[in-house]
N, C-alpha and C positions, 0 to 999 in steps of 0.2 A: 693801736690804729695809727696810721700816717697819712699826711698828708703828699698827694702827688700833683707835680707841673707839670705837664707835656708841650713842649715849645717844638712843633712842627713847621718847617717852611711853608707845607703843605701837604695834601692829604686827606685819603678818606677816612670817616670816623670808626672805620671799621679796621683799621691799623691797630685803633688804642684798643680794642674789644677786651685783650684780658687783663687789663687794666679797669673797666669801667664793670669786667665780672668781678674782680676782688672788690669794689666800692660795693658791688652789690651782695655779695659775702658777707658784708661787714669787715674786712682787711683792713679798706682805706676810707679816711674820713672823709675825704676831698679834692677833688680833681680840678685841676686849675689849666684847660689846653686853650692855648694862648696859638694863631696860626701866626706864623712870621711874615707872607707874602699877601701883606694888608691890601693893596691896590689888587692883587688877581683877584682878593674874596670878595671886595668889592665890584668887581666885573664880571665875576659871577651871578651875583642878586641883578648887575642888572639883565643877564641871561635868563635866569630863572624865575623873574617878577618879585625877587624877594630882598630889593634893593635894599627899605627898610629897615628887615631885619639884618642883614649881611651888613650895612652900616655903620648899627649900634653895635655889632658884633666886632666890627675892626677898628671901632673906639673903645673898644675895654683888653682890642688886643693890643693897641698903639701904646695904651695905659700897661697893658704887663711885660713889656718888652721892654718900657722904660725902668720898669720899679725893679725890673731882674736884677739887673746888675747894683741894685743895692740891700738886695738881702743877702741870708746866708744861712747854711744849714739846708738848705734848700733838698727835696728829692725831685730831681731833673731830667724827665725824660727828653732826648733831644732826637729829632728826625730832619737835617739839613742836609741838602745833596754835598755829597763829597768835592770839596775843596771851594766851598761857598767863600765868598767874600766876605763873610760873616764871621770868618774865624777870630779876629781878634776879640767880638761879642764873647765867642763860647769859650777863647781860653780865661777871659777874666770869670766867665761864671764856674769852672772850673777849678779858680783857684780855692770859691768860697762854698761849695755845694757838692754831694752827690749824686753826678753826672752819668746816667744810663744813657748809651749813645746805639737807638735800634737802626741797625744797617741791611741794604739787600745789595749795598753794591761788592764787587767781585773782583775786581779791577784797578787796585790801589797800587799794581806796580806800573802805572804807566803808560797801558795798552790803551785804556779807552778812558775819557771823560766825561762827565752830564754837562761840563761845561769847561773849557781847559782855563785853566787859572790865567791871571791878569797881572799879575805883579809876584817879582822875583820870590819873596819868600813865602807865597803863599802854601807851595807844597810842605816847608819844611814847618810852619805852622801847622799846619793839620797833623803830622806827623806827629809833633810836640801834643796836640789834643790828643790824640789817642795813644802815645805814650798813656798806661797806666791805667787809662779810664776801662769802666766796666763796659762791654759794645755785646749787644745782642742782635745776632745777625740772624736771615733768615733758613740759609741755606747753607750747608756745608762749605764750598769755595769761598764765602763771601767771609766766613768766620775763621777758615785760615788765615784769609788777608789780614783780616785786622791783628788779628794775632801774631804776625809777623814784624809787624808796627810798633808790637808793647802793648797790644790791648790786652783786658783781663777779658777772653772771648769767650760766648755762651752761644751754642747753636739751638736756637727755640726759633721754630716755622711760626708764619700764621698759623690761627686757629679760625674751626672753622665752628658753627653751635650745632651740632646734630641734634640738638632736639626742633630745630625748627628744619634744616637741610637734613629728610628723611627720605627714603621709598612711600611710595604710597600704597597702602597694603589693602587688597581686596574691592578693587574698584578696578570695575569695568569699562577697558575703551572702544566704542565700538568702531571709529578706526583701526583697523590692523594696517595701516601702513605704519614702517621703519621710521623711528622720526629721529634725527641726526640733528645735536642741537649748540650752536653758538652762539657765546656772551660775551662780548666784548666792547672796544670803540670798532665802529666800521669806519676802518682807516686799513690800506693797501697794506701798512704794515704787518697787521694783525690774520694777513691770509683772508680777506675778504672774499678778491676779486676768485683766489684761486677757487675758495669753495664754492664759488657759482659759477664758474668754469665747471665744475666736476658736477653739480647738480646736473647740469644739461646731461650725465651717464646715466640717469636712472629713472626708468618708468614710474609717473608720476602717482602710479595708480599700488603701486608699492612704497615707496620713500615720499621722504616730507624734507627740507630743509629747515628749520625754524633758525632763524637768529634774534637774538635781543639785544640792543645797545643803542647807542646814535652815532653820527658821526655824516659826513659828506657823503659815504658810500650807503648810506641807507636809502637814498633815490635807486640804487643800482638795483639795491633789493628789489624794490615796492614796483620797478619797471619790469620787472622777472617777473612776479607773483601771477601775472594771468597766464604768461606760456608754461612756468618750465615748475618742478615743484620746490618751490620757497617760499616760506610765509615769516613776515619783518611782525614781529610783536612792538619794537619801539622800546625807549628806552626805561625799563623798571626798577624805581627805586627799592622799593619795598619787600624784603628779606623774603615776608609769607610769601609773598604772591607771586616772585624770582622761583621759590624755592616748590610752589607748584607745578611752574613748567619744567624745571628740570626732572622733577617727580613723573612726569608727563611723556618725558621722552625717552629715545633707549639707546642713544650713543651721543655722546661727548666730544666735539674738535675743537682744536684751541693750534692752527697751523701757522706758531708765530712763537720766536724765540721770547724768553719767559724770566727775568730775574726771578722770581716765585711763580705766578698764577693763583691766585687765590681761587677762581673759577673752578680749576682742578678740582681741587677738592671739593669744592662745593658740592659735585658733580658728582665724586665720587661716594662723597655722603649721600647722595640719595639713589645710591646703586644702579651709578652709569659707569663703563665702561670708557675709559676717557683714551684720545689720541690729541699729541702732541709734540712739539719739534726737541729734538735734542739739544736743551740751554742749559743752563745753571740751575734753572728752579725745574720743569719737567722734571730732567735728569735726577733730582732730589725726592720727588713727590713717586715718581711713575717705576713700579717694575717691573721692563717690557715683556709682555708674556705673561704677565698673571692678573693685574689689572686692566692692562690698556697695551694702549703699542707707544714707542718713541720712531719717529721719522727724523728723516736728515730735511735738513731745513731745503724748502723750494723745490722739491720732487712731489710734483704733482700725479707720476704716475703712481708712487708707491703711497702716496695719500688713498688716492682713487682703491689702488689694491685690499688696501688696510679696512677701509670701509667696504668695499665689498666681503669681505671676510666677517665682518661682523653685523652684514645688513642680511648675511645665506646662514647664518649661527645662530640662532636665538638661543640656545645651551650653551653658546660659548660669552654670548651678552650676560646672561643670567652668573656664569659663574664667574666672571671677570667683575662684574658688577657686585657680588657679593664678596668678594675679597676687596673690593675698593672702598664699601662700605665697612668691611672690617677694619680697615688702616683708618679710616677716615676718625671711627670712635676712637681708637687704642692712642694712636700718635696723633691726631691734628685737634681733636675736641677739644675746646675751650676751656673745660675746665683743667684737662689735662696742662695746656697751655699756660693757664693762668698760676696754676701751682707755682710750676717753672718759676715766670716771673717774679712771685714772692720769693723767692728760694734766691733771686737774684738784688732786687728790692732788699733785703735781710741781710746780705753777704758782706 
């Protein structure tokens, strides 16, 4: 058994999953995730009422961030947005530890940044970090990249747990309307506005819109809900009760460019039929025509189309839906997943 670190700038706790299945395995003895961006978690708690905790949370993370750089031997998971200012931290933990560095970004030649560096040699630091080190990326493109750089690269997706993200088998809705279902932040980015632009195409008394998430456009929602058909569930934490509604509904949109989408699959574990834009992560998850469709980003008519197609198909929902719940166990399941990780963890 070993002990693991997981030093994230940030992030949900649903990143480290098959990390936290090998602890539960029996793999790993111990799990040490340490967030890096102390002040956001703290401004978090005070969002969420959970100041307190979120607190005491980012005084033991203040405490692991200092003690890092004086051990050694260390197993190091590291998830810092590409070309953080942070780097001179991760090349000395580097010089003394076994550094797993899990990446989604895609982008290392250049094209685009999450944040454009500040000082001259910031790019060629990072460069020097991933020389060598082990990067587990999520998506095919993103694991070229590194690999290109001198990483020791490993393409392993999120996972997703199917045993709890399932169909729900033998249970009666007495609605039969189409229920068309999005999860995400409601932010304009994420194709909000469009899909309630395209709600106003379909007789209320057939189709449902449901969306779950929060975000500023969730007013847009809640001000729809009496005319047109969308209904705003609000934002759900909770895996079971997420993984109800999706169980619940019979198509999938996600119309917003995607480093992964964890959503996807989610979606697709419980035998939806998913539609989404042609990005990096889509394009990895989705095989147009047999589970779902791929759209060109910002054609709202061929959105509108796509959905029609599968709102007049209920044999074609069904057998789309059943090959996405097939992918879903074989390649994104957790344990599947987690294997990997040991396999890389060992190397």
């Amino acid at each position: 058994m070993v002990d693991i670190t997981i030093l994230r700038q940030c992030g949900t706790r649903r990143h480290d999953d098959p990390v936290y299945h090998l602890k539960e395995k029996g793999y790993i003895n111990n799990i040490n995730r340490i967030l890096y961006s102390v002040p956001r978690h703290v401004g978090e708690g005070i969002v969420h009422k959970t100041f307190i905790k979120n607190s005491l949370d980012a005084l033991r993370y203040v405490h692991g961030i200092i003690n890092l750089p004086l051990c050694s031997d260390l197993n190091i998971i590291v998830g810092v947005a590409p070309y953080s200012m942070s780097i001179p931290y991760l090349l000395h933990l580097k010089k003394h530890n076994n550094i797993i560095y899990h990446n989604s970004w895609p982008y290392w030649n250049g094209e685009k940044y999450v944040k454009k560096p500040y000082f001259s040699n910031q790019i060629t630091m990072w460069e020097r970090f991933l020389d060598g080190v082990k990067a587990i990326s999520v998506t095919k493109r993103a694991n070229e990249e590194v690999e290109r750089l001198g990483a020791k690269g490993y393409h392993i997706p999120h996972p997703v747990d199917t045993r709890i993200f399932k169909p729900t088998l033998n249970e009666v809705d007495e609605d039969e309307r189409v229920k068309i279902l999005f999860v995400g932040y409601m932010v304009e980015s994420k194709g909000v506005l469009d899909l309630l632009d395209i709600a106003k195409n379909f007789d209320p008394r057939e189709v449902e819109f449901w969306f779950v998430g929060k975000g500023k456009l969730a007013k847009n929602v809640e001000e729809m809900e009496r005319k047109y058909p969308v209904k705003h569930f609000g934002f759900i934490s909770d895996r079971e009760e997420l993984a109800k509604i999706y169980s619940k509904a019979d198509i999938f949109v996600l119309p917003s460019r995607e480093l992964f989408g964890i959503v996807l699959i989610e979606a697709m574990a419980c035998g939806l039929p998913v539609i989404s834009v042609d990005s990096v992560g889509p394009r990895d998850i989705i095989n147009d025509g047999v589970d779902g469709f791929i759209m060109p980003r910002k054609d709202k008519n061929i959105l509108l189309n796509k959905l029609k197609v599968l709102v007049n198909d209920g044999k074609l929902r069904k057998k789309m839906g059943g090959k996405g719940r097939e992918k879903a166990v074989s390649r994104y399941d957790v344990e599947v997943i987690a294997k990997k990780w040991w396999d890389v963890i060992n190397d």
